[in-house]
KEDREN-494780 format. One record per residue (C-alpha): residue number from 1; x, y, z; residue in three letters. Coordinates in nm, 4 decimals, padded with zeros to 6 digits. Example, Ala and Ser with C-alpha at 12.3 -4.5 7.8 and 13.67 -1.06 7.14 Angstrom:
% KEDREN-494780
@resi: 1, xx: 01.2300, yy: -00.4500, zz: 00.7800, resn: ALA
@resi: 2, xx: 01.3670, yy: -00.1060, zz: 00.7140, resn: SER
This chain:
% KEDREN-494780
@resi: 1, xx: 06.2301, yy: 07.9721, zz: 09.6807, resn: UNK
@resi: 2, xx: 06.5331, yy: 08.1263, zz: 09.6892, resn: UNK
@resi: 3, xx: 06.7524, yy: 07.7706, zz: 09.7260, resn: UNK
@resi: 4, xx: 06.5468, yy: 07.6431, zz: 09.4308, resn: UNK
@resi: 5, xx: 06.6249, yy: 07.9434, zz: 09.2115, resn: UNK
@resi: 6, xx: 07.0043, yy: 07.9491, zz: 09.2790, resn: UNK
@resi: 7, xx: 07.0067, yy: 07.6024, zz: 09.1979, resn: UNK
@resi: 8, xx: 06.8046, yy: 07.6141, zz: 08.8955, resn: UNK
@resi: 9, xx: 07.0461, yy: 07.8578, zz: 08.7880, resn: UNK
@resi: 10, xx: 07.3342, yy: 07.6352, zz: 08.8880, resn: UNK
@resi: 11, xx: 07.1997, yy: 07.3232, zz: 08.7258, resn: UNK
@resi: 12, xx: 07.1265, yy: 07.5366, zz: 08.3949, resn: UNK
@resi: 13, xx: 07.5029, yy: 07.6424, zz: 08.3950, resn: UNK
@resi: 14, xx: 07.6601, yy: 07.3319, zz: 08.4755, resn: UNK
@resi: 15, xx: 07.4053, yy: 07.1740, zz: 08.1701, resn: UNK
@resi: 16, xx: 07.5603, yy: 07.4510, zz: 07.9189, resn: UNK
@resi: 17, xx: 07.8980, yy: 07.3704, zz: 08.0233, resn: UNK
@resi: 18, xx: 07.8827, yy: 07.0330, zz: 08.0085, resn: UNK
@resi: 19, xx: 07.7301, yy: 06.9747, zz: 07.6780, resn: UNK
@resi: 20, xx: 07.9481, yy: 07.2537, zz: 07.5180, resn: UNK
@resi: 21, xx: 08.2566, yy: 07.0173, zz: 07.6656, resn: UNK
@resi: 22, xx: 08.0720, yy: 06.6990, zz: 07.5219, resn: UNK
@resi: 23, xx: 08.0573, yy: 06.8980, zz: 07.1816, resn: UNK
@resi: 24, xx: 08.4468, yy: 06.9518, zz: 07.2047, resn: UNK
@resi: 25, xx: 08.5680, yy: 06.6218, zz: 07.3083, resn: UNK
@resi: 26, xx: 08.6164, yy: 06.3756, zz: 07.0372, resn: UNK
@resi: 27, xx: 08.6589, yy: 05.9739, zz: 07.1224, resn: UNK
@resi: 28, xx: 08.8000, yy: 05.8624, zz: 06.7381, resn: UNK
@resi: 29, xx: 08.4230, yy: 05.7130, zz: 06.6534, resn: UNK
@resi: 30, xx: 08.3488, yy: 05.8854, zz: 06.3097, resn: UNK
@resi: 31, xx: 07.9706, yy: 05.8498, zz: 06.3915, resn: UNK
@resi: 32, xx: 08.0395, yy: 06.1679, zz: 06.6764, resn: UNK
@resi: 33, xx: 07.9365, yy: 06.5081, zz: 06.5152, resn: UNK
@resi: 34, xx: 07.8148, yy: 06.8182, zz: 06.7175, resn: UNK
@resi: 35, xx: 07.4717, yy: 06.7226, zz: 06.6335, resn: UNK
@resi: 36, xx: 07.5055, yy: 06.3911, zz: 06.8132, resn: UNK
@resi: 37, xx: 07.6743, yy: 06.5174, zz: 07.1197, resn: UNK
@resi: 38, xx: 07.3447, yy: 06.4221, zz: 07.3297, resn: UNK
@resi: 39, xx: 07.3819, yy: 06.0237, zz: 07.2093, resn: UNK
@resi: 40, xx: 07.5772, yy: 05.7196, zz: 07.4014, resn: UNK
@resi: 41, xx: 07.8309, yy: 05.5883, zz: 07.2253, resn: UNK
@resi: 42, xx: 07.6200, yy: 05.2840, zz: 07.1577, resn: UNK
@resi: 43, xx: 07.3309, yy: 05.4691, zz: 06.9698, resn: UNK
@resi: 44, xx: 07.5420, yy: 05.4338, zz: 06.6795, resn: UNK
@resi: 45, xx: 07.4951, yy: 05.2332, zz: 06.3883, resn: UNK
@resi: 46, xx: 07.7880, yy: 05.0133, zz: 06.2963, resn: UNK
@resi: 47, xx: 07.9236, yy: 05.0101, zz: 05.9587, resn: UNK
@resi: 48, xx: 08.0984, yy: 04.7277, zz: 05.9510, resn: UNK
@resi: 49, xx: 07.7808, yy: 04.4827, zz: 05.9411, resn: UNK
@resi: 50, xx: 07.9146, yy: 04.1496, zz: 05.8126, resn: UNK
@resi: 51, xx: 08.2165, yy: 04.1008, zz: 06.0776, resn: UNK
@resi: 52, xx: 08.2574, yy: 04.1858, zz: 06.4367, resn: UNK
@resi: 53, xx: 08.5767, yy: 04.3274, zz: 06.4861, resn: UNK
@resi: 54, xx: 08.6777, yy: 04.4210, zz: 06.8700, resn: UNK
@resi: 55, xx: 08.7692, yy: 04.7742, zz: 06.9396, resn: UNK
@resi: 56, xx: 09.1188, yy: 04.9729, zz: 07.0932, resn: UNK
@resi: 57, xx: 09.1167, yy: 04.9411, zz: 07.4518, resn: UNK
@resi: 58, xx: 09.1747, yy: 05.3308, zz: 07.4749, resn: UNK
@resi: 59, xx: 08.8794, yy: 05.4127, zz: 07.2550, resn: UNK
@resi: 60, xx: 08.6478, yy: 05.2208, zz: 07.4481, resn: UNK
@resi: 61, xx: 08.7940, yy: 05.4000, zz: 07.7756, resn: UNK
@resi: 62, xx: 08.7461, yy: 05.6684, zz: 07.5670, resn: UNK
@resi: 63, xx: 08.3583, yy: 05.6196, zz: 07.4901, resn: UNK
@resi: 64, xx: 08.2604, yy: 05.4981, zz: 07.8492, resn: UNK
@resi: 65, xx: 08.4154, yy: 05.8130, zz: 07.9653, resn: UNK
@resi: 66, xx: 08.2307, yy: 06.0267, zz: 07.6903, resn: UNK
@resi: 67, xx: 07.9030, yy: 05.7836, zz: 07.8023, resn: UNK
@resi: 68, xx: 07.9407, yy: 05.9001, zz: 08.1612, resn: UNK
@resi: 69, xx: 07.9291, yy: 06.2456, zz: 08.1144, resn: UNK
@resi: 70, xx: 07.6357, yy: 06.1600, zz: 07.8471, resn: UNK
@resi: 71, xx: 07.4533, yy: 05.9976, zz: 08.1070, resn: UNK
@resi: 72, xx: 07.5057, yy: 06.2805, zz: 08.3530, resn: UNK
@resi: 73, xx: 07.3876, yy: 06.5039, zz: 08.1309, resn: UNK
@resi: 74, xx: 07.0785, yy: 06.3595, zz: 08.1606, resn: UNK
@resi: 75, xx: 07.0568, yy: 06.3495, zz: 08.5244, resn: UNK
@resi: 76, xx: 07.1236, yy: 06.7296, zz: 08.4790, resn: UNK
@resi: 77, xx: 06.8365, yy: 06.7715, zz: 08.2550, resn: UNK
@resi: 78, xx: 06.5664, yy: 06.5797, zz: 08.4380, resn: UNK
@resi: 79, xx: 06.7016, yy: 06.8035, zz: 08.7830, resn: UNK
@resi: 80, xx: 06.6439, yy: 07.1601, zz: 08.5705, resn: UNK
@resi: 81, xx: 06.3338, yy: 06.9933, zz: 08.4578, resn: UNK
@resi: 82, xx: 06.2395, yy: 06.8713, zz: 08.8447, resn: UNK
@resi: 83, xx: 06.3576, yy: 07.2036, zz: 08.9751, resn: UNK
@resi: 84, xx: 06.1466, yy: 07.4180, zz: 08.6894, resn: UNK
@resi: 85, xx: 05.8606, yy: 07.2231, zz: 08.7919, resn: UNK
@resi: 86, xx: 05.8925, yy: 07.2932, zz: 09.1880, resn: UNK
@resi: 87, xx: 05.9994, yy: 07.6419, zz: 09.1092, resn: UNK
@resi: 88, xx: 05.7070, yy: 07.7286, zz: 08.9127, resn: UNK
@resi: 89, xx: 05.4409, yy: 07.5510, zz: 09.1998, resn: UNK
@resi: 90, xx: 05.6007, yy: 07.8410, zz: 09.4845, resn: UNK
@resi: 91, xx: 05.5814, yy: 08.1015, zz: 09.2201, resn: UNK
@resi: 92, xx: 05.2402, yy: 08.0246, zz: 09.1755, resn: UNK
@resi: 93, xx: 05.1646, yy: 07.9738, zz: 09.5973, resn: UNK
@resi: 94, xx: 05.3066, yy: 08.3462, zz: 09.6182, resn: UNK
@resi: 95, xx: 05.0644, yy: 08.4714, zz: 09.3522, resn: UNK
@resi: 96, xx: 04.7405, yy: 08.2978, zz: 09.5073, resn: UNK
@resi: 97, xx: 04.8285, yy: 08.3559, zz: 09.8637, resn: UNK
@resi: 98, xx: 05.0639, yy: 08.7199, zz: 09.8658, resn: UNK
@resi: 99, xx: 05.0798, yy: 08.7025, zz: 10.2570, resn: UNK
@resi: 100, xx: 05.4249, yy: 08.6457, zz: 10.4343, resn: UNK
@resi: 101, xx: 05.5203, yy: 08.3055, zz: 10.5516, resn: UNK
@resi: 102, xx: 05.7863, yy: 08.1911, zz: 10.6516, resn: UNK
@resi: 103, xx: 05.9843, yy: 07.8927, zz: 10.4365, resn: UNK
@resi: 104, xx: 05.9584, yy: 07.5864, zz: 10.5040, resn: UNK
């Protein structure tokens, strides 16, 4: 219990961390806002509907950077929610049966 609490609480920190560093870094799209941190690059609407036009090289190495740390992010997030889950099942094993056993 105790490896799945300390890292719960690592996997909660790294989360905070990493979406408050999504938040900061910008990639040039004008789509990106602090309330769309959480989105892949490609989530966004185009404006230009009528003609394709290719993007700068550096601002798609830009996005797929941005998209990577989106996309672990994620991974993050289903782990804390993994973790919560597995955390909660021993807490609830040590309330039903109180006596001492060794971990497993």
């Amino acid at each position: 219990m105790f490896t799945i609490s300390s890292l719960l609480i690592l996997f909660i920190l790294t989360f905070k961390l990493l979406s408050s560093y999504i938040k900061t870094i910008r990639t040039g799209d004008p789509n990106e806002t602090n309330l769309t941190y959480w989105m892949f690059s490609y989530d966004f609407k185009s404006q230009n509907k009528k003609e394709w036009v290719p993007e700068d090289k550096k601002l798609l190495k830009r996005k797929r950077a941005r998209n990577f740390l989106v996309f672990l992010l994620y991974i993050i997030a289903f782990s804390i929610f993994l973790l919560l889950n597995s955390f909660t099942a021993h807490l609830l094993d040590v309330i039903v049966n109180p006596e001492f056993s060794y971990p497993v």
